[in-house]
CHARMM internal coordinates of N, CA and C (Angstrom, degrees):
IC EDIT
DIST 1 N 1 CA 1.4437
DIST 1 CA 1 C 1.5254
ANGL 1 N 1 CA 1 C 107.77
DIST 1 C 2 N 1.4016
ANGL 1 CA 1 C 2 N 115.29
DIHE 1 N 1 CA 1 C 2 N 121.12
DIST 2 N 2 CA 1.1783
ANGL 1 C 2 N 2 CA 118.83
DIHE 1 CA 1 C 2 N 2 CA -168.52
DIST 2 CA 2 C 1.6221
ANGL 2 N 2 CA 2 C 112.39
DIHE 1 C 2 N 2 CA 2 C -62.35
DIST 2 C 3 N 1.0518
ANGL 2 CA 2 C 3 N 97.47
DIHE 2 N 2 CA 2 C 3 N -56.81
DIST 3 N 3 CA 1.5107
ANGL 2 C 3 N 3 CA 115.08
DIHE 2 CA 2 C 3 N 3 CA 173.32
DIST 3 CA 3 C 1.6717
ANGL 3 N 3 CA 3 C 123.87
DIHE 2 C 3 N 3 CA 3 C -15.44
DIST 3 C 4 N 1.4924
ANGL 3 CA 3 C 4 N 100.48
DIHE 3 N 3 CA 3 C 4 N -53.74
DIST 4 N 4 CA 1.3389
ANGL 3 C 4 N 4 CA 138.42
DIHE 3 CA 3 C 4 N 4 CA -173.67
DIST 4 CA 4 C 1.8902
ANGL 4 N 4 CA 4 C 101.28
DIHE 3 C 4 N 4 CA 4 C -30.19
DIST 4 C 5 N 1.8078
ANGL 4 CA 4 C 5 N 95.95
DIHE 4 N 4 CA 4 C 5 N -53.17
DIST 5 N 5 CA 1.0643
ANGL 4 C 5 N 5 CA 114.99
DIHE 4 CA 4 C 5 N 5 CA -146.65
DIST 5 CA 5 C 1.7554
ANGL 5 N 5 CA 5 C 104.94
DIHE 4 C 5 N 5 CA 5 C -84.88
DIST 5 C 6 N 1.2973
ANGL 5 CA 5 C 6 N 123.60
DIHE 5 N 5 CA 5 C 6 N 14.54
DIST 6 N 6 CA 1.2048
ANGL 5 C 6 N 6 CA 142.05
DIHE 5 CA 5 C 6 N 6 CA -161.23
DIST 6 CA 6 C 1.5230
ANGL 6 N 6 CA 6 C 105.73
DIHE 5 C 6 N 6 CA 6 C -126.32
DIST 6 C 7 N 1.1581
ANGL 6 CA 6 C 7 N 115.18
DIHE 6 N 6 CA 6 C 7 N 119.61
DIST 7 N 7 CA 1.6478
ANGL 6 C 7 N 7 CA 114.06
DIHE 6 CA 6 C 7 N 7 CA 175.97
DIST 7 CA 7 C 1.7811
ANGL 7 N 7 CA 7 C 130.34
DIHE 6 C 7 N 7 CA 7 C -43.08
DIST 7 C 8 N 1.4401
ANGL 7 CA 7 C 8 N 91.46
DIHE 7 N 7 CA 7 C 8 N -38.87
DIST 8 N 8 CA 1.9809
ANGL 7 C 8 N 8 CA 118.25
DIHE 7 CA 7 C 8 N 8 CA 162.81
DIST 8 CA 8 C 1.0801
ANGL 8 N 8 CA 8 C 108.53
DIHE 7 C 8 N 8 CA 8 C -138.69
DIST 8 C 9 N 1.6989
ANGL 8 CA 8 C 9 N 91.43
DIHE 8 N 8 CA 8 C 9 N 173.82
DIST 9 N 9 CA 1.3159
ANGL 8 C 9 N 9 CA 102.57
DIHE 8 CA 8 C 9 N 9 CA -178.97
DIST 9 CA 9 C 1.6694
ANGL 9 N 9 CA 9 C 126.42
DIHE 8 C 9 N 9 CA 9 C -63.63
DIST 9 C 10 N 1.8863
ANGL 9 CA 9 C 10 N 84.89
DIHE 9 N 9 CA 9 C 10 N -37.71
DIST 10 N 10 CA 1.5990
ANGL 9 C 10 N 10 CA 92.22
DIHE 9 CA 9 C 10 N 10 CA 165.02
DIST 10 CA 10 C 1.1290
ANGL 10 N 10 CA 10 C 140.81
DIHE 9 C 10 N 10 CA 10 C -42.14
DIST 10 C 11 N 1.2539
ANGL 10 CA 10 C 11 N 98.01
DIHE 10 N 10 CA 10 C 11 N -53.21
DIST 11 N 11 CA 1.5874
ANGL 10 C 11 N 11 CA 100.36
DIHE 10 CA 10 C 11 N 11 CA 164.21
DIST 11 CA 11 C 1.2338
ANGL 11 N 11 CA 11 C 144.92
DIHE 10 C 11 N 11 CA 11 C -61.46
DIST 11 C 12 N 1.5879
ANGL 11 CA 11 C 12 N 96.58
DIHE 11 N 11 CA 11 C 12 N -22.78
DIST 12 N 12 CA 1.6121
ANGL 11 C 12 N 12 CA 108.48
DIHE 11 CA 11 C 12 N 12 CA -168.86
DIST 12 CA 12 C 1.5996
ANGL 12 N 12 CA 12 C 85.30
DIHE 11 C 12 N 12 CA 12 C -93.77
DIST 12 C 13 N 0.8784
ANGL 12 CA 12 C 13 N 142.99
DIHE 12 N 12 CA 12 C 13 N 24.45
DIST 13 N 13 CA 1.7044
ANGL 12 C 13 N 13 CA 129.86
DIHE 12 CA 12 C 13 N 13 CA -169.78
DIST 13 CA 13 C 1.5733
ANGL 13 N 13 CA 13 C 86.39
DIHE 12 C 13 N 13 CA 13 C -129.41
DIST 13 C 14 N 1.2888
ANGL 13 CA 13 C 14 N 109.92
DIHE 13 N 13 CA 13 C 14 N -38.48
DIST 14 N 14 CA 1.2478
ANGL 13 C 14 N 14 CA 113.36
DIHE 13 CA 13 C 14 N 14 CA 176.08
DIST 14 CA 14 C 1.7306
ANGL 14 N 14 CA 14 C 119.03
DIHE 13 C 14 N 14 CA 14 C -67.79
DIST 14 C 15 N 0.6813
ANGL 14 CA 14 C 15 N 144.50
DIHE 14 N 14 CA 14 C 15 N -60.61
DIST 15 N 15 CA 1.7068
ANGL 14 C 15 N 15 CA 164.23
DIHE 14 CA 14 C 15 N 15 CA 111.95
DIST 15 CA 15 C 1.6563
ANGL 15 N 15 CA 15 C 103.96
DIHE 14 C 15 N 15 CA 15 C 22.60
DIST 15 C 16 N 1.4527
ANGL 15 CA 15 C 16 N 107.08
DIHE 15 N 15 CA 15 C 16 N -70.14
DIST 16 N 16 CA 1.6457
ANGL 15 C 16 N 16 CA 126.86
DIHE 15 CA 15 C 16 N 16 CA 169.31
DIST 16 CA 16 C 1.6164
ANGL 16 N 16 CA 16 C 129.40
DIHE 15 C 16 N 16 CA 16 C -48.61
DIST 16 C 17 N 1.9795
ANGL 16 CA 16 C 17 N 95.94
DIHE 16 N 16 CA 16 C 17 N -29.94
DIST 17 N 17 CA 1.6107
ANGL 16 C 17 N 17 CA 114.69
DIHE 16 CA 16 C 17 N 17 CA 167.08
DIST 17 CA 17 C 1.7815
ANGL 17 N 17 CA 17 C 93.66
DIHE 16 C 17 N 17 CA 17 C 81.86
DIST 17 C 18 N 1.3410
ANGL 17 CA 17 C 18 N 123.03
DIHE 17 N 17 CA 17 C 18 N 22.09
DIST 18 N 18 CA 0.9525
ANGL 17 C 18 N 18 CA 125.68
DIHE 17 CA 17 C 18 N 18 CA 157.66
DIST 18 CA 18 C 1.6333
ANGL 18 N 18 CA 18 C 138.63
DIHE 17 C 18 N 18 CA 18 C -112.85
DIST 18 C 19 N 0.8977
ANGL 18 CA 18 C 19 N 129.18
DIHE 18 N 18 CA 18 C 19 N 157.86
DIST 19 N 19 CA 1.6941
ANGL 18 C 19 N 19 CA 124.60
DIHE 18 CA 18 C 19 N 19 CA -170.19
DIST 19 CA 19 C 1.9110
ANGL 19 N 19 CA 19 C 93.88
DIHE 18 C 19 N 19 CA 19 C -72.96
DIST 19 C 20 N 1.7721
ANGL 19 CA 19 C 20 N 100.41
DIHE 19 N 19 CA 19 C 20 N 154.54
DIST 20 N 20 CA 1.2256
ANGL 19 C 20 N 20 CA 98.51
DIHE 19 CA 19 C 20 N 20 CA 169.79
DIST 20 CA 20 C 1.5372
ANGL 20 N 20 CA 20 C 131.50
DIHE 19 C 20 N 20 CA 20 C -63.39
DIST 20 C 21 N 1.4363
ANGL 20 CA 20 C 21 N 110.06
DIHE 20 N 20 CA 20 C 21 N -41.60
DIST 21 N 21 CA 1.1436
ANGL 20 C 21 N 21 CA 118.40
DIHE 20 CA 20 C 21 N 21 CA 167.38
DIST 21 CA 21 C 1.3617
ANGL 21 N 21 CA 21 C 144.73
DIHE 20 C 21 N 21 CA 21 C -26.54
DIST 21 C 22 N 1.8636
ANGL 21 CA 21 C 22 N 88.81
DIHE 21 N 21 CA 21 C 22 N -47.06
DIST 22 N 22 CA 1.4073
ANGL 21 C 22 N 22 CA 101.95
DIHE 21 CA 21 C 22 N 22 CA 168.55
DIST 22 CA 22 C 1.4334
ANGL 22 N 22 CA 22 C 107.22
DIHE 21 C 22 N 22 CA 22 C -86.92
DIST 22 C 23 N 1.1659
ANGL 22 CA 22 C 23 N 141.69
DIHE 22 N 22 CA 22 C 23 N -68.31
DIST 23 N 23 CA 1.4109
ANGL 22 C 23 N 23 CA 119.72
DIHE 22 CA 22 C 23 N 23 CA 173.49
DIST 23 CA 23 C 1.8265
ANGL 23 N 23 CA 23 C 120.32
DIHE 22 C 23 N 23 CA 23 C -17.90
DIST 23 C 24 N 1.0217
ANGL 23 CA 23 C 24 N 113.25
DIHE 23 N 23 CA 23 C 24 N -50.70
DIST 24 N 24 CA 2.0461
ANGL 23 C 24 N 24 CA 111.00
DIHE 23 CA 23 C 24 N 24 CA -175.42
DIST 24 CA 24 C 1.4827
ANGL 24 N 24 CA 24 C 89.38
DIHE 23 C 24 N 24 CA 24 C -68.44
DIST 24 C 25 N 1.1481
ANGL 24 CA 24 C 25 N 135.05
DIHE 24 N 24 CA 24 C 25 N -41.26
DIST 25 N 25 CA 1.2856
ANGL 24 C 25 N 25 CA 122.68
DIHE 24 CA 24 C 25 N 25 CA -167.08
DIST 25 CA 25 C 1.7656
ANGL 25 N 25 CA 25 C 107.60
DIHE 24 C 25 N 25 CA 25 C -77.21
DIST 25 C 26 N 1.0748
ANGL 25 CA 25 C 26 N 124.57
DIHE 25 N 25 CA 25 C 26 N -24.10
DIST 26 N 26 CA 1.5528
ANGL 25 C 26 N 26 CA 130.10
DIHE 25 CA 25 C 26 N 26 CA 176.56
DIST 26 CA 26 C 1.4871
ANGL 26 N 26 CA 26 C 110.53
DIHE 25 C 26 N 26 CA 26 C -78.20
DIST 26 C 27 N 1.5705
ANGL 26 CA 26 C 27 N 100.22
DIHE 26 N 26 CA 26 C 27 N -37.99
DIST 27 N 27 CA 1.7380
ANGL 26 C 27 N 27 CA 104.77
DIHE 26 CA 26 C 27 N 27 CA 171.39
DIST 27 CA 27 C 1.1172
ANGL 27 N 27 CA 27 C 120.00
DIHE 26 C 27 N 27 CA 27 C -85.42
DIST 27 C 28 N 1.2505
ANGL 27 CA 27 C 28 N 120.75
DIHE 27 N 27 CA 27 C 28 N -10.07
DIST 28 N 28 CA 1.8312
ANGL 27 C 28 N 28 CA 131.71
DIHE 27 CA 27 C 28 N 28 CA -175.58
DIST 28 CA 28 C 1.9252
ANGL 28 N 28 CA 28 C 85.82
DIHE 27 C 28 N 28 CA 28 C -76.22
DIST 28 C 29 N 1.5813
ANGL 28 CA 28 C 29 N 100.82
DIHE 28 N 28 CA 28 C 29 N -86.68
DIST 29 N 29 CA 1.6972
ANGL 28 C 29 N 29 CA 100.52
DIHE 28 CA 28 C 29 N 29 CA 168.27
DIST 29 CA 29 C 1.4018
ANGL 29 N 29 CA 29 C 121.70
DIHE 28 C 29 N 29 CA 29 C -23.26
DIST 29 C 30 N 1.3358
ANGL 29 CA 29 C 30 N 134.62
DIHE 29 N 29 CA 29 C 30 N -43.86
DIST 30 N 30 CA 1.5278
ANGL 29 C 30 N 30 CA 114.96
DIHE 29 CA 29 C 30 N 30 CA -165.00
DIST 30 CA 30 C 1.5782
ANGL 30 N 30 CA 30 C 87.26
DIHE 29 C 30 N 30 CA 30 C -78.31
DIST 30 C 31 N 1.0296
ANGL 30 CA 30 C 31 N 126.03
DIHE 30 N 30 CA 30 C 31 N -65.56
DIST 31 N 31 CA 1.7526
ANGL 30 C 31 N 31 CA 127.65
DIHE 30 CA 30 C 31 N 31 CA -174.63
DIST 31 CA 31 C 1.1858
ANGL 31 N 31 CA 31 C 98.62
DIHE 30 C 31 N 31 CA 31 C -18.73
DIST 31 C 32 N 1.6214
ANGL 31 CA 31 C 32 N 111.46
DIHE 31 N 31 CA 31 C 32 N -62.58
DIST 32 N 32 CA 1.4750
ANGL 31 C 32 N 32 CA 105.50
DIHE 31 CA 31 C 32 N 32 CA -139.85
DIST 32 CA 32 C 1.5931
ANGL 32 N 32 CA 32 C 101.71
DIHE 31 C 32 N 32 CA 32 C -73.64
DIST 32 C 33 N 1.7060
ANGL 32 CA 32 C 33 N 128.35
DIHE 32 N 32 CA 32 C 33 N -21.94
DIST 33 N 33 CA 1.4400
ANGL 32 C 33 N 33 CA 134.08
DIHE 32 CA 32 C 33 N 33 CA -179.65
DIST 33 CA 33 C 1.5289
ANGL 33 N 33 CA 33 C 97.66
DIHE 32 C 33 N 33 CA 33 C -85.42
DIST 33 C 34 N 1.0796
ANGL 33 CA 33 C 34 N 129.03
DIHE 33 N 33 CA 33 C 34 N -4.09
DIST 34 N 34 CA 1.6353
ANGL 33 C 34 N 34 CA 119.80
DIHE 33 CA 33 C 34 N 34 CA -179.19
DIST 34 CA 34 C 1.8389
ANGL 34 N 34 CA 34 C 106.64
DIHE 33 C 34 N 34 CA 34 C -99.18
DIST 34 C 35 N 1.6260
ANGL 34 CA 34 C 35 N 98.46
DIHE 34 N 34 CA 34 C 35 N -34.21
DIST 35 N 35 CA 1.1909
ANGL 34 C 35 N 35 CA 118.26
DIHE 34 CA 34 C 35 N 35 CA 167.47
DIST 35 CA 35 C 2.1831
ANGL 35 N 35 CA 35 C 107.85
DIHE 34 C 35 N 35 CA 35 C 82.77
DIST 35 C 36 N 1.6676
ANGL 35 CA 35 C 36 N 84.42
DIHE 35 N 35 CA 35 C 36 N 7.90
DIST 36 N 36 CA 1.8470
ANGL 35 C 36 N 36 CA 70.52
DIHE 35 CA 35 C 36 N 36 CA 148.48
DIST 36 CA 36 C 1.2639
ANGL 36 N 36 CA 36 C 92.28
DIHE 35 C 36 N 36 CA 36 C -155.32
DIST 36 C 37 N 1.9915
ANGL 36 CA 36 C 37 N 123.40
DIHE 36 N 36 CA 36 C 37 N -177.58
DIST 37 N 37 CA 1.0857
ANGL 36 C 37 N 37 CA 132.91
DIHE 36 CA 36 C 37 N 37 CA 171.83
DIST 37 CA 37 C 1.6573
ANGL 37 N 37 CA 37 C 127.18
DIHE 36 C 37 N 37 CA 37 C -78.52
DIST 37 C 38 N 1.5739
ANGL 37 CA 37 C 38 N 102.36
DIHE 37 N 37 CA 37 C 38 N 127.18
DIST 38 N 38 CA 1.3191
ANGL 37 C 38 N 38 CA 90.28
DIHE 37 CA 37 C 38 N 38 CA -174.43
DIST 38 CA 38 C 1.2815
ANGL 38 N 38 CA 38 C 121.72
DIHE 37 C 38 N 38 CA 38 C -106.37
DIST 38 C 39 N 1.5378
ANGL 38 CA 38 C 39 N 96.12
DIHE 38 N 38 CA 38 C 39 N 13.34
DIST 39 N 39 CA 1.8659
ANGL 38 C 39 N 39 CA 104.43
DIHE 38 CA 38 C 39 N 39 CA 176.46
DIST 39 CA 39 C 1.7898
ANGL 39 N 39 CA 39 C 102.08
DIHE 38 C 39 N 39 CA 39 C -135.21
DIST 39 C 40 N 1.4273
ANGL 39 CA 39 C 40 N 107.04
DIHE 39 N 39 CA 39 C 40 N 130.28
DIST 40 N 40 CA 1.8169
ANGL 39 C 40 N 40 CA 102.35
DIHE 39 CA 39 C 40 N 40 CA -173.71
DIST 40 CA 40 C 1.4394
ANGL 40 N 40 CA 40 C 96.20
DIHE 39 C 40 N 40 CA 40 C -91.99
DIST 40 C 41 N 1.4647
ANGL 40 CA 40 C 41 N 100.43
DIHE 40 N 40 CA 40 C 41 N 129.17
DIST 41 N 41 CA 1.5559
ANGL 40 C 41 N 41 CA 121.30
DIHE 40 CA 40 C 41 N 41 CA 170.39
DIST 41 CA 41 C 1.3695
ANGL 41 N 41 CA 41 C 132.42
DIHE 40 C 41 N 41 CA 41 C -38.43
DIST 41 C 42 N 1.1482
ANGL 41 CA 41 C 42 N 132.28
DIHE 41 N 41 CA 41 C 42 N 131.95
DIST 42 N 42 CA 1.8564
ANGL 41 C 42 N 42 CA 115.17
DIHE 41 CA 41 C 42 N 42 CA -178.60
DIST 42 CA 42 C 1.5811
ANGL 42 N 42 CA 42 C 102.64
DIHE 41 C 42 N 42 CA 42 C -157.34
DIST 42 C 43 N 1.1157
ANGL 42 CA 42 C 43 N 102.65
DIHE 42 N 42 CA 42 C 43 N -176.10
DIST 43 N 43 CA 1.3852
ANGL 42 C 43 N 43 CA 124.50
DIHE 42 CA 42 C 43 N 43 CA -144.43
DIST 43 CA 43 C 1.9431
ANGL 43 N 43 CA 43 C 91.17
DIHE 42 C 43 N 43 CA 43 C -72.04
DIST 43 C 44 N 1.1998
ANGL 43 CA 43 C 44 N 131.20
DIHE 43 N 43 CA 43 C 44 N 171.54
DIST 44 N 44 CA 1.2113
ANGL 43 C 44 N 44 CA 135.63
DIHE 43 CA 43 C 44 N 44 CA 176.14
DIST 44 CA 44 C 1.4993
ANGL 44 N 44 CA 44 C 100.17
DIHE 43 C 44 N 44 CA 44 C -54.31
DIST 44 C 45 N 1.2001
ANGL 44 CA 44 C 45 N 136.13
DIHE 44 N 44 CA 44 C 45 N 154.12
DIST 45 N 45 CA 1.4900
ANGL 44 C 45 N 45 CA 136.18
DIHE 44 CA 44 C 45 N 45 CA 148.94
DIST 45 CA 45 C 1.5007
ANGL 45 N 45 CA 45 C 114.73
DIHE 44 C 45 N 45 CA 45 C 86.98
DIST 45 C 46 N 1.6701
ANGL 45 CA 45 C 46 N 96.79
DIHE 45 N 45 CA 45 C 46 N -31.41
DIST 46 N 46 CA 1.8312
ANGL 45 C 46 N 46 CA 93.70
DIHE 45 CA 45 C 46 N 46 CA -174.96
DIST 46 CA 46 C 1.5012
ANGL 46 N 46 CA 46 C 102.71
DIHE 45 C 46 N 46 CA 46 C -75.53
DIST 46 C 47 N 1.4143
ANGL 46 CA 46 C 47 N 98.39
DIHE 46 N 46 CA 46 C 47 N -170.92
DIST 47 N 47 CA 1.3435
ANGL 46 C 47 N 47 CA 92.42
DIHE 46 CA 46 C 47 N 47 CA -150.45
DIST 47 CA 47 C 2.0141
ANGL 47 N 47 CA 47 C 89.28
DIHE 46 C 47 N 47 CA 47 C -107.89
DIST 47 C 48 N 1.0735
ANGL 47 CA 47 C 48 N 113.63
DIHE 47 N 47 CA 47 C 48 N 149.97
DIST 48 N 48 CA 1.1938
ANGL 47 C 48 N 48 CA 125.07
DIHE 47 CA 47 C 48 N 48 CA -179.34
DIST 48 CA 48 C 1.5895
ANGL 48 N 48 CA 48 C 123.99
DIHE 47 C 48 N 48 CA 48 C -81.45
DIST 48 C 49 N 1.2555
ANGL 48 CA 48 C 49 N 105.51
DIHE 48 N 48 CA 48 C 49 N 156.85
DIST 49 N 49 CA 1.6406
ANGL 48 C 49 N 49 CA 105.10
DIHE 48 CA 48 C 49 N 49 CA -153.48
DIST 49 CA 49 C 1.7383
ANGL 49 N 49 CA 49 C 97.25
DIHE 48 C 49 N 49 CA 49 C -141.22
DIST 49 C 50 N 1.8093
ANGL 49 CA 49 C 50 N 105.26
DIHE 49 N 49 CA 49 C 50 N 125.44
DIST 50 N 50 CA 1.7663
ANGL 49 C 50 N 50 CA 100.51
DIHE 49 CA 49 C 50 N 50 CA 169.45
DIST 50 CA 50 C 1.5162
ANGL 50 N 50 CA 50 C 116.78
DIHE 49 C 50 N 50 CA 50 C -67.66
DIST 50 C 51 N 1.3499
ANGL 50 CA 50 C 51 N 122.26
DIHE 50 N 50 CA 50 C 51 N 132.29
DIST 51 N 51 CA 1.4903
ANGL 50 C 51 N 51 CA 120.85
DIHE 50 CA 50 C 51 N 51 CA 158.45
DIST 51 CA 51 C 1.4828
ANGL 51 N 51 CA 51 C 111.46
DIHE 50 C 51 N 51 CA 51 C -59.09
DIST 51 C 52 N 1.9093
ANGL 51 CA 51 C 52 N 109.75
DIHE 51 N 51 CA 51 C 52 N 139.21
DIST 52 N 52 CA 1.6967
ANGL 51 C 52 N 52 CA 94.69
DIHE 51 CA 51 C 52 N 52 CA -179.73
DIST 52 CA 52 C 1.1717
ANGL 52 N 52 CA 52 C 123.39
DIHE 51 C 52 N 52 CA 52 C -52.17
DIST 52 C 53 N 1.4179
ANGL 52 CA 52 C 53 N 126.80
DIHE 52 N 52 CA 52 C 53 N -8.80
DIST 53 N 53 CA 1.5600
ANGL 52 C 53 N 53 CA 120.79
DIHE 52 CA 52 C 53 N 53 CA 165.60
DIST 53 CA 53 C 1.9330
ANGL 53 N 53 CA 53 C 116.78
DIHE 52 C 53 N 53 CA 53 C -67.73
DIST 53 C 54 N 1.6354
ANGL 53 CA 53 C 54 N 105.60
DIHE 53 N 53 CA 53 C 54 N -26.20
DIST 54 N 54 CA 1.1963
ANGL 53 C 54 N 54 CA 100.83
DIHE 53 CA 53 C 54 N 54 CA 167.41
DIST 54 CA 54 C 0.8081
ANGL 54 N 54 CA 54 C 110.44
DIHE 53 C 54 N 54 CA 54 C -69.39
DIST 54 C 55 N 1.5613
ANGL 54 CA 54 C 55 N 131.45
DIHE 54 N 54 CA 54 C 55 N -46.48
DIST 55 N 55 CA 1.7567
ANGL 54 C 55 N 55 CA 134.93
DIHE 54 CA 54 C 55 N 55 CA -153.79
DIST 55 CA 55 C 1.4875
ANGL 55 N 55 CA 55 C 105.37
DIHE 54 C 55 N 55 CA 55 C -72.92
DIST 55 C 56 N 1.5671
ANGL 55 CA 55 C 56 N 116.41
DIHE 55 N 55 CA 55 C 56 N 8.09
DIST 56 N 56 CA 1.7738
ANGL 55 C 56 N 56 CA 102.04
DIHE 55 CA 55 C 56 N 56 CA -177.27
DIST 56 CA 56 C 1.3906
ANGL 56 N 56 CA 56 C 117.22
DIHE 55 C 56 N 56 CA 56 C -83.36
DIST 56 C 57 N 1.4215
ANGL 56 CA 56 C 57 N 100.09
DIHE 56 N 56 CA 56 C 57 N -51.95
DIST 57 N 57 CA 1.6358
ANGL 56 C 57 N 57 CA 111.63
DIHE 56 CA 56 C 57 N 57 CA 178.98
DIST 57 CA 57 C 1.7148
ANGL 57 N 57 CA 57 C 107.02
DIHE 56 C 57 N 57 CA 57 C -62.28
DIST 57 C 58 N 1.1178
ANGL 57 CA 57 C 58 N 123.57
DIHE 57 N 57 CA 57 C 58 N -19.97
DIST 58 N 58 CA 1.5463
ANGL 57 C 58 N 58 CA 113.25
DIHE 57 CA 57 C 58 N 58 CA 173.53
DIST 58 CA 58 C 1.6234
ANGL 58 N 58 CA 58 C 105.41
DIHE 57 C 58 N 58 CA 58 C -86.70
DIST 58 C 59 N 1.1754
ANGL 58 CA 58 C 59 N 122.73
DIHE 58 N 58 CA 58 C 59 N -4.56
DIST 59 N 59 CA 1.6528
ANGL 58 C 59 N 59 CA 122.72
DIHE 58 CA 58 C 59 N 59 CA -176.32
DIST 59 CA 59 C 1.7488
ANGL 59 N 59 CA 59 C 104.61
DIHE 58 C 59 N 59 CA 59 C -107.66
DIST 59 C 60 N 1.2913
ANGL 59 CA 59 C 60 N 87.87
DIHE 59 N 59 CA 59 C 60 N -14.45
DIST 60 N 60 CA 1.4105
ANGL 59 C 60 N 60 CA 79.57
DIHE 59 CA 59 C 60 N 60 CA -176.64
DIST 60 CA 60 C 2.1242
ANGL 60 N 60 CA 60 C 109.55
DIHE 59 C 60 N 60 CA 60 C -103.46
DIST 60 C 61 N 1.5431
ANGL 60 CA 60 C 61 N 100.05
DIHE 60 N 60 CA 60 C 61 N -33.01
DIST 61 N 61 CA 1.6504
ANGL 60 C 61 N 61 CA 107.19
DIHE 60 CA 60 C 61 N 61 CA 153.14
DIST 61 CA 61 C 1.8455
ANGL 61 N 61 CA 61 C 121.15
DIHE 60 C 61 N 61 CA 61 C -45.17
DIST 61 C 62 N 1.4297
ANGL 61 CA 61 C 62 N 106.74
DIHE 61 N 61 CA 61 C 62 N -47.16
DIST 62 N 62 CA 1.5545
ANGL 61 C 62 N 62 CA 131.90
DIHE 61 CA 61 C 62 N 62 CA 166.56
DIST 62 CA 62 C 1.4990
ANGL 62 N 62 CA 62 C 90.87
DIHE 61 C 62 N 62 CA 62 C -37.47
DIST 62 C 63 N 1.6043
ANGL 62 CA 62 C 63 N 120.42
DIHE 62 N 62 CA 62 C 63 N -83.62
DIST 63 N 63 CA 1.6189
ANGL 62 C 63 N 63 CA 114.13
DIHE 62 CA 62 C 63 N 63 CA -160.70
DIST 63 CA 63 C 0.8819
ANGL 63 N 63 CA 63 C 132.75
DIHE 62 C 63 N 63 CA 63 C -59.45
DIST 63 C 64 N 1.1420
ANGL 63 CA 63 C 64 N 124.97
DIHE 63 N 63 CA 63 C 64 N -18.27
DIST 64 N 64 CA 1.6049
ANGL 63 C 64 N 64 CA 149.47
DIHE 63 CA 63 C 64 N 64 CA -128.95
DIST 64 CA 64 C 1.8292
ANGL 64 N 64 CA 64 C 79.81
DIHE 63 C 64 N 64 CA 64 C -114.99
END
COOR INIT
IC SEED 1 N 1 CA 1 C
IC BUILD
C-alpha cells in the first residue's frame, strides 16, 4: 500500500498527484471489501500507522 509509505494521508495524496479525499475514499473501500482496517486512525497531522492486518501484505511483498 503505497500510502503506507507517507507520514499522512496528505501527503501521500499529495506524492500520488491526487486529492486527499480521494485517497480516504479508495482506502475506506479497500477496508471495507477486505473487511478490516489496514491503517489505525489518528489525530490530524500525526503520522499514520498500518494495523497488523495492514503490515501482512507488505511482509509478505518484502519476501517474495
Amino acid at each position: 500500500m503505497a500510502a503506507a509509505t507517507y507520514p499522512t494521508i496528505r501527503e501521500a495524496a499529495q506524492a500520488l498527484g491526487i486529492h486527499q479525499s480521494t485517497l480516504v475514499v479508495q482506502i475506506n473501500r479497500l477496508e471495507r471489501d477486505l473487511g478490516q482496517p489496514l491503517l489505525e486512525r489518528v489525530e490530524p497531522g500525526r503520522a499514520m500507522k498500518l494495523t497488523p492486518f495492514g503490515e501482512w501484505p507488505s511482509q509478505q511483498r518484502r519476501s517474495a
